[in-house]
N, C-alpha and C positions, 0 to 999 in steps of 0.2 A: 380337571383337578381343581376343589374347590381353595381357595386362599385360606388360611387361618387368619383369624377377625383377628387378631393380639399382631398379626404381622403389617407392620406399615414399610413404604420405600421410605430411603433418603432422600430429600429435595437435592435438586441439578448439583453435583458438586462437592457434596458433602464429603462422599467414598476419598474422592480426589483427595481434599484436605485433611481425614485423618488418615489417608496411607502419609501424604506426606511429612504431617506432622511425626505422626511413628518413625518416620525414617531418620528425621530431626535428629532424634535420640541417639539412636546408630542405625547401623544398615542391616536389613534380615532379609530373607528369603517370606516365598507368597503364606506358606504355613503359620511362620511367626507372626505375620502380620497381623494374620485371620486372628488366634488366639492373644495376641499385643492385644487388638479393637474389641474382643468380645469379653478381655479381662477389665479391662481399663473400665468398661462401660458397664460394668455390673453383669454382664450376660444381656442387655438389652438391645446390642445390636449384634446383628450376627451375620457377616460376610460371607456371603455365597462366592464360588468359584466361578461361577459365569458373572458375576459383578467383578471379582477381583482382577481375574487377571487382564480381559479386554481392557480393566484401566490402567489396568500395569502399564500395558505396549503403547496406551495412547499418549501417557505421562513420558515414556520412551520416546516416544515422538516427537514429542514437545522440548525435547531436552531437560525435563525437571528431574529426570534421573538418569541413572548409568546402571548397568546390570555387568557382574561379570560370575563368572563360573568358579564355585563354591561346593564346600560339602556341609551335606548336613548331620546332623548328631547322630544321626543312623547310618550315616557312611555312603548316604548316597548322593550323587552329583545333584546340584541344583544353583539354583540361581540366584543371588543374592544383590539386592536390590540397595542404593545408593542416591541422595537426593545431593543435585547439582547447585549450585549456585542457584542459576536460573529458575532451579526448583523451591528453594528458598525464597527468593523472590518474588515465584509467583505465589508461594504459600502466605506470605505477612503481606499483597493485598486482598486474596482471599478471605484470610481472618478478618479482615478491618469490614469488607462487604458484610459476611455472615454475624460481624456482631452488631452493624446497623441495622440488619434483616432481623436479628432478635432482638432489637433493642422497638424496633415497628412492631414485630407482634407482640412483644410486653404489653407496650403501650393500647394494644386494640385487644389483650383478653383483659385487663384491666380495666379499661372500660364497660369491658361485656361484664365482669363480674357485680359492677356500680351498681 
């Protein structure tokens, strides 16, 4: 199956920190997430199911979240996701790394544009 050229991956992490931050806001289930990140971003990223939910269970893991058993607007059970303390915590040093990693490549397409 060939890739579509317009489709890039997230660098290591990224998924991580906007489920997090989304949860920030309030707690939603894996659906609202997907369409929360694909609204937010203009349509430019778009969250596949095999990205989402493995990072769901691994953020589960980590204790940066809590999941309990919910319904959705369609009446069906599902799971609704919930960022911890610790999920907080590890979200604002996250951000701090990702904005000196943007702040390195400003500074080197900047250059390239010189």
């Amino acid at each position: 199956m060939a890739k579509n050229p317009k489709h890039r991956d997230l660098f290591p992490g990224a998924l991580e920190v906007m489920i997090l931050q989304s949860l920030r806001l309030h707690p939603m289930h894996g659906y609202a997430l997907v369409k929360h990140i694909k609204q937010l971003s203009d349509d430019l990223l778009q969250v596949e199911e095999g990205s989402l939910y493995p990072a769901l269970q691994r953020m589960l893991k980590e204790g940066w979240l809590e999941a309990e058993t919910g319904v959705s607007t369609k009446g069906r059970p599902t799971r609704i996701y919930r960022l911890t303390d610790a999920g907080i915590r590890h979200l604002e040093k996250e951000v701090i790394s990702f904005e000196k990693m943007f702040a390195g490549i400003t500074r080197v397409l900047a250059v390239a544009k010189a």
